[in-house]
C-alpha positions in Angstrom: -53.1 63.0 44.9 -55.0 61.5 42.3 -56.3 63.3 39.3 -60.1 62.1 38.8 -62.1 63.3 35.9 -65.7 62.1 35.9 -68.2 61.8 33.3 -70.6 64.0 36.0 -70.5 65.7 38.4 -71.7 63.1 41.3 -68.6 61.2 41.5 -70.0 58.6 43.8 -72.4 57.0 41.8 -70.0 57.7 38.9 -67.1 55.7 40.5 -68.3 53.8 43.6 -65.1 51.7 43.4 -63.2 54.8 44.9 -65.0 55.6 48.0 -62.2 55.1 51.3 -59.6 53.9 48.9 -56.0 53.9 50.6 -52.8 55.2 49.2 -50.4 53.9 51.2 -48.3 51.6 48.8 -45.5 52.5 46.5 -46.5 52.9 42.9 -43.8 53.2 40.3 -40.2 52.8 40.5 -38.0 56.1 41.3 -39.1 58.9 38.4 -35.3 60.1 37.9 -35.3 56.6 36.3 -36.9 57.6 33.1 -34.0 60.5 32.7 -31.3 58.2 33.7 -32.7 56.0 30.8 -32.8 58.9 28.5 -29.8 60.4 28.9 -27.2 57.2 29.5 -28.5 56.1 25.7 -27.4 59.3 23.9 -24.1 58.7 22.2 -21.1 60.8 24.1 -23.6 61.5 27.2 -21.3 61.2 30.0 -23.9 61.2 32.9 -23.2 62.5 36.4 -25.6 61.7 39.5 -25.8 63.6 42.4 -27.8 61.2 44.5 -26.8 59.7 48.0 -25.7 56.1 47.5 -28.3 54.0 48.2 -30.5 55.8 45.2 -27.1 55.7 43.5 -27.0 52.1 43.7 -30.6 51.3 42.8 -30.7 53.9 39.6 -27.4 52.6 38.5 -29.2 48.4 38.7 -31.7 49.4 37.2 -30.4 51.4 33.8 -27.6 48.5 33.7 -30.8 45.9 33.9 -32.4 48.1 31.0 -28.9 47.7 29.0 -27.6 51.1 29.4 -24.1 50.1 29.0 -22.7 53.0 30.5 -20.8 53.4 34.2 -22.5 56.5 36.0 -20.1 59.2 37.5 -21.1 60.3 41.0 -20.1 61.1 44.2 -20.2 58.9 47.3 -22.5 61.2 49.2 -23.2 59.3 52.9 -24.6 60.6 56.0 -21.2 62.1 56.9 -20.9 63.9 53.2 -24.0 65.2 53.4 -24.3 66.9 56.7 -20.6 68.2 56.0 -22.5 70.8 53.5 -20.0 70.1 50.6 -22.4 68.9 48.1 -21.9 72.1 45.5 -18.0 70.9 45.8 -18.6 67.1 45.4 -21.2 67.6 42.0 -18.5 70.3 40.5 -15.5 67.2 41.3 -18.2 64.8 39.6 -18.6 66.3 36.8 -14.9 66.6 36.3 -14.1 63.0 36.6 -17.1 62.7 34.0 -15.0 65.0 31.7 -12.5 62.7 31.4 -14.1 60.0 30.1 -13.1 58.6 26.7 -15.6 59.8 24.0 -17.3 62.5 26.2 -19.3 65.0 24.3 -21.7 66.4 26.7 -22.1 65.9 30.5 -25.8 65.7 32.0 -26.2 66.5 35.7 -28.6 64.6 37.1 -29.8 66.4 40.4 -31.9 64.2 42.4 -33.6 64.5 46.4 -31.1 64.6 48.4 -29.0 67.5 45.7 -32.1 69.3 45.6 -33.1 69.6 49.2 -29.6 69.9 50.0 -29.5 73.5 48.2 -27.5 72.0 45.1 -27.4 75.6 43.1 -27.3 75.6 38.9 -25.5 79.2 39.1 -22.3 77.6 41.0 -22.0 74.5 38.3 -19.8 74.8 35.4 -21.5 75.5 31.9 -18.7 73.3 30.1 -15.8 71.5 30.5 -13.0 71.1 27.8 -16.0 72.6 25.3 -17.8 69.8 27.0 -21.5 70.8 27.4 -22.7 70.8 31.0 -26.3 70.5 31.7 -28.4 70.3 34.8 -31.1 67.8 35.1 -33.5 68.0 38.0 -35.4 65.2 39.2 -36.7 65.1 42.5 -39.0 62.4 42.7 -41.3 64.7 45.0 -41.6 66.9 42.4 -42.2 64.5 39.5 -44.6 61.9 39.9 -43.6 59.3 37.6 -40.6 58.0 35.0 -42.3 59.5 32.0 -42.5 62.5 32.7 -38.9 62.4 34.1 -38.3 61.8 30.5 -39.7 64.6 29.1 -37.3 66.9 31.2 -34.3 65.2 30.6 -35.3 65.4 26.8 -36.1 69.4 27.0 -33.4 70.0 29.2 -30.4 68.4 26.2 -32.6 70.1 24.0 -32.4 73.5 25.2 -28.5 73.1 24.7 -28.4 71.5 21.3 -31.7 72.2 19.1 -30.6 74.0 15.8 -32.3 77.5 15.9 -30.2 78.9 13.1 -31.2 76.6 10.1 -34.4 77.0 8.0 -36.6 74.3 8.6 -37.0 71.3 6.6 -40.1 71.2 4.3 -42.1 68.0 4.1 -40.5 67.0 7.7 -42.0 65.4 10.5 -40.3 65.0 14.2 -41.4 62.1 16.4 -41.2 62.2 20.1 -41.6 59.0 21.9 -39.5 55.9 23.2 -41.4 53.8 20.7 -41.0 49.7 19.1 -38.4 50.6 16.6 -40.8 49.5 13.6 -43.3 51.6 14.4 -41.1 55.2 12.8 -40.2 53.1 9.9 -44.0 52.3 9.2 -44.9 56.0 9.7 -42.3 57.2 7.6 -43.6 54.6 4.7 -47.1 56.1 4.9 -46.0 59.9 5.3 -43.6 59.2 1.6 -46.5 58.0 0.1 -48.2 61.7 1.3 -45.0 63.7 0.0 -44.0 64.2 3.8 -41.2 62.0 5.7 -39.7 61.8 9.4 -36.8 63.7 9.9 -36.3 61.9 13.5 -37.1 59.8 16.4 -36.2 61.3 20.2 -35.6 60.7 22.3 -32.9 58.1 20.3 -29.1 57.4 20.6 -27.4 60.7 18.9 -26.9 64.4 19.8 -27.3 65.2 16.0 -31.0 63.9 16.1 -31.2 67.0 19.0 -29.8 69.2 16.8 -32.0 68.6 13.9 -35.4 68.5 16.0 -35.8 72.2 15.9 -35.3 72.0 11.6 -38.5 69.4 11.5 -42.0 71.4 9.9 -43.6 69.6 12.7 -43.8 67.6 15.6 -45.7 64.8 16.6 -46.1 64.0 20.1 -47.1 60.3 20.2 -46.8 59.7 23.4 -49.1 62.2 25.6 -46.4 63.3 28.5 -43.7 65.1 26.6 -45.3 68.6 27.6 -41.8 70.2 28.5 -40.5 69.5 25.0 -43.3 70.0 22.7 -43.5 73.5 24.5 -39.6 74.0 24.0 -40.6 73.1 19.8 -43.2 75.6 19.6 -41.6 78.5 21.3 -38.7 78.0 18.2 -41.7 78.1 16.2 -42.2 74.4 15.0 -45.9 73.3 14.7 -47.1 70.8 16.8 -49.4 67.9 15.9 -51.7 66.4 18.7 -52.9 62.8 19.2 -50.8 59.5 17.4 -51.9 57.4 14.4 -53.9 54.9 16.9 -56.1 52.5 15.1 -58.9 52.8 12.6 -60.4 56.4 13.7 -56.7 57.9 15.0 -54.6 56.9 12.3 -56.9 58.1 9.7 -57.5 61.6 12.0 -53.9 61.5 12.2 -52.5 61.3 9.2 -55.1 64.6 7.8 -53.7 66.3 10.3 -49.9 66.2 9.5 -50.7 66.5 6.0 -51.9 69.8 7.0 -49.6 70.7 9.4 -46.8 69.7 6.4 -49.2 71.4 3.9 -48.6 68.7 1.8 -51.6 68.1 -1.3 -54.9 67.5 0.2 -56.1 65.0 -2.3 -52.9 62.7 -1.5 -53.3 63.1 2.0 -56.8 61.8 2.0 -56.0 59.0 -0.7 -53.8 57.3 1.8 -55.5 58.4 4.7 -58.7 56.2 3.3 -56.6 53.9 2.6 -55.0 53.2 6.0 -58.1 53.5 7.7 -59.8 50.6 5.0 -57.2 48.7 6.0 -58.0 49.2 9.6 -62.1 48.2 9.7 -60.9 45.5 7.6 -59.4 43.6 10.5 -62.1 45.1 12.7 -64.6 44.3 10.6 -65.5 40.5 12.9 -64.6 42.3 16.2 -61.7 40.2 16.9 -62.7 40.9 21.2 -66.1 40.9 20.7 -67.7 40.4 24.2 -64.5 40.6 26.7 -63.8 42.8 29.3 -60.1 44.5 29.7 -58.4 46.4 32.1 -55.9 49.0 31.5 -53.2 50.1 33.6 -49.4 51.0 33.8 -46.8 53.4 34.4 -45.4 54.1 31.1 -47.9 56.5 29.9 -49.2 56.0 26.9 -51.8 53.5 28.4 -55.0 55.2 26.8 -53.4 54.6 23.7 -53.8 50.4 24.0 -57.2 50.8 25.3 -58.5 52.6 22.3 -57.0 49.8 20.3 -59.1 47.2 22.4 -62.0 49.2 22.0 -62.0 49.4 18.5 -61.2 45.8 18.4 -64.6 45.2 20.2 -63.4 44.7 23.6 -65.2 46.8 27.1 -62.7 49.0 28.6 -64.3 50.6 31.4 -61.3 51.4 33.2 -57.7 53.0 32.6 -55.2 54.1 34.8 -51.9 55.4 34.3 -49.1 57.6 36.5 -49.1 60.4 34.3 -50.8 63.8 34.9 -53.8 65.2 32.8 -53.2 67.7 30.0 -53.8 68.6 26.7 -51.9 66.1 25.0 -54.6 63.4 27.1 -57.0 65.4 26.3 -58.3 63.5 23.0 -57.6 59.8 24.0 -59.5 60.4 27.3 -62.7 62.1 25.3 -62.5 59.2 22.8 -62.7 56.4 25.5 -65.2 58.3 27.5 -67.7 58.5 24.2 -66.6 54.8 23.2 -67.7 53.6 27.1 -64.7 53.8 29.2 -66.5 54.4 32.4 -63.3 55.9 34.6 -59.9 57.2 33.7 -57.4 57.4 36.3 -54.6 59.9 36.4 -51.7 59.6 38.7 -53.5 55.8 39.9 -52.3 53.9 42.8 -52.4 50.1 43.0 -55.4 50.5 45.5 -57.7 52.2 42.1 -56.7 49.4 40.1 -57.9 46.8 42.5 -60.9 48.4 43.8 -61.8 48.1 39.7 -61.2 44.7 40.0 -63.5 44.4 42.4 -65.9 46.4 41.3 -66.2 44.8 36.9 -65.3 41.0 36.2 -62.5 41.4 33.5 -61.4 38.8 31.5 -57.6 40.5 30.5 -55.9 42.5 32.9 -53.0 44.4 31.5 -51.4 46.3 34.2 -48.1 46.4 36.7 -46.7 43.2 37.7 -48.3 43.7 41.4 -51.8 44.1 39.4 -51.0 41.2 37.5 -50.1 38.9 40.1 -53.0 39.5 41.8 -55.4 38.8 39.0 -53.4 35.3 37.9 -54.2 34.4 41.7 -58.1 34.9 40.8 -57.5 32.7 37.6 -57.6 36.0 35.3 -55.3 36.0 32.2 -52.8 39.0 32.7 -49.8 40.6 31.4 -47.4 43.1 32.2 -47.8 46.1 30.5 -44.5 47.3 30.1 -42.5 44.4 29.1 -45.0 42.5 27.3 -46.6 45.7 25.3 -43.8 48.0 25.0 -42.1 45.3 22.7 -44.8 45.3 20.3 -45.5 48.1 17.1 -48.5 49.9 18.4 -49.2 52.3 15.4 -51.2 52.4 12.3 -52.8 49.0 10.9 -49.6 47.1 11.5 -49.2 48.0 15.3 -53.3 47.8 15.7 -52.9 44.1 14.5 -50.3 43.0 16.4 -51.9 44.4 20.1 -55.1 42.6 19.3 -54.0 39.5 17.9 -51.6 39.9 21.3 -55.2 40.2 23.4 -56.9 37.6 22.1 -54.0 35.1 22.4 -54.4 35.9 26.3 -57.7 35.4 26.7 -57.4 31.9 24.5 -55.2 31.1 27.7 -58.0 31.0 30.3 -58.7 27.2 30.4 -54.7 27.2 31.9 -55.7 29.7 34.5 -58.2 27.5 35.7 -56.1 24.7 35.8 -53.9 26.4 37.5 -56.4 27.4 40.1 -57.4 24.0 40.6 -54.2 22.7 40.8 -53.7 25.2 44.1 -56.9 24.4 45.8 
């Protein structure tokens, strides 16, 4: 079900767009994708799927299409297999085989619907193999509601099994979560050196190690807002969590203040470069590069209220977002930011059927959303993009990432007259 939160309490004059919409249409790809993704990148990860075959073959196409480079151990579990009730004995022979592997240093179990509902039981698995780490992942994609958040408990479940809780932490040390455009740590790490603070690590990334140190970091920064499981996993060893991500001109500067507290690191530094990043920021802002244009937001990667603050700033309407994760606290400041900057709805756990009852209801000049969404506006002569592919590739933090997502915009938008040829090309 979808997760409204209105500006009032009289939804239907808030949102009149949603009145009667249907639900009936897939929205995202299979959630158990987002921990298959995770876990077949970490060095030594040996992954093992309990899954019946035809999800077996789809997960496995789809990691291998997003360069995972890695064969996936599993059983063939059929009809046949499956009504026989020896699914406990086919996981435990899995994992086995994925013991065996060449350069195996730990062996994820990734449970899926039909293990799950099956009665697949965590007491009966091994807890190692050859010293080989054994860890159960469950993903049941009626339990999780999209790849994201998938992510986040494949990340806390490793993490359980390998975070240092023995070392003292780190001073001065900063721990990024989120799958993020490689440049963007390394322009975060500049800025935080400049405050006396650095990044210890990126994860979820390529190497156990980075798991081990996570739990050594002074603090952690959650810069995308669906990593709930492991965030909560960080503060229960006592690490210090800082909220919200260094998004443009008012984020980054917001930011930054509040990791130089959270690092205790010398106030009069901290603000120093703080002004200074921000100065940059209204710099580029300062001739509202979107001045005048409409843009919708939507995807299924999460982190989509992040973007649309960045059009905002950059002087672009953004009256509606929509994005499969769930509400929380870590949403919680992106989604009061847009409200107050004129982001009209804010759609949580969105079906296609939201986003085009908004197109329906404004005239947008950009749509940024799924490739379904975006096909459907390029038919109506709109400019539109894919989120994922298109944006994901892109820095997104600080000045530098600001930049490069609204020069990215307004290079869109200068593509309009094409639409329209396009449009009368077909009629």
């Amino acid at each position: 079900m979808n997760e409204i939160i209105p500006l009032h309490t009289d939804t239907a004059s808030q949102e009149p767009y949603k009145e009667g919409a249907c639900k009936l249409h897939p929205q995202t790809m299979c959630p158990a994708f987002g921990a298959l993704r995770v876990l077949a990148r970490l060095e030594g990860a040996q992954p093992a799927m309990v899954t019946d075959t035809g999800c077996l073959y789809g997960l496995t196409f789809v990691s291998h299409f997003y360069a995972a480079r890695k064969s996936i151990v599993a059983p063939e579990l059929g009809t046949a297999e499956l009504s026989s009730g020896m699914i406990q004995e086919a996981a435990n022979a899995a994992i086995i085989e994925a013991a065996s592997e060449p350069n195996v240093s730990v062996i994820p179990v990734i449970s899926l619907c039909v293990a799950e509902t099956a009665g697949l039981a965590e007491e009966l698995l091994p807890t190692e193999i050859d010293g080989k780490p054994v860890v159960l992942v469950r993903v049941p994609a009626y339990a999780i509601h999209s790849h994201p958040e998938a992510k986040d408990l494949a990340l806390a479940a490793v993490m359980r099994r390998f975070v240092d809780r023995t070392s003292p932490p780190e001073p001065n040390t900063l721990l990024l979560i989120g799958e993020v455009f490689p440049a963007d740590p390394l322009m975060i790490d500049g800025v935080l050196r400049k405050m006396g603070g650095r990044v210890l690590a990126t994860i979820p990334g390529r190497s156990v190690d980075e798991l081990r140190m996570a739990g050594r970091a002074s603090a952690v920064a959650a810069l995308h807002p669906f990593y709930r499981d492991t965030v909560s996993l960080l503060r229960e060893r006592g690490v210090g969590v800082v909220s919200g991500a260094p998004i443009g001109a008012d984020g980054s500067a917001a930011w930054l203040r509040a990791v130089g507290t959270a690092l205790d690191l010398d106030e009069d530094v901290v603000e120093q470069v703080a002004e200074e990043e921000e100065q940059t920021a209204r710099d580029v802002l300062a001739h509202k590069p979107l001045q005048g244009s409409t843009i919708l937001v939507s995807g299924y990667e999460g982190n989509e209220m992040l973007y649309a603050r960045l059009l905002v700033e950059g002087g672009a309407r953004v009256p509606y977002v929509s994005t499969s994760i769930g509400q929380s606290m870590l949403t919680a400041a992106d989604e009061a930011w847009l409200r107050s900057h004129g982001t009209e709805a804010i759609v949580y756990r969105k079906a296609i059927e939201d986003d085009l009852a908004a197109m329906e209801h404004w005239a947008f000049d950009l749509v940024i959303g799924t490739t379904t969404l975006a096909a459907h506006a390029k038919e109506r002569g709109i400019p539109a993009v894919y989120y994922t592919n298109m944006l994901s590739v892109r820095p997104l933090f600080l000045a530098g990432g600001m930049i490069a997502s609204i020069a990215f915009a307004q290079d869109l938008m200068n593509r309009k007259p094409i639409y329209n040829r396009m449009l009368e090309f077909f009629q």
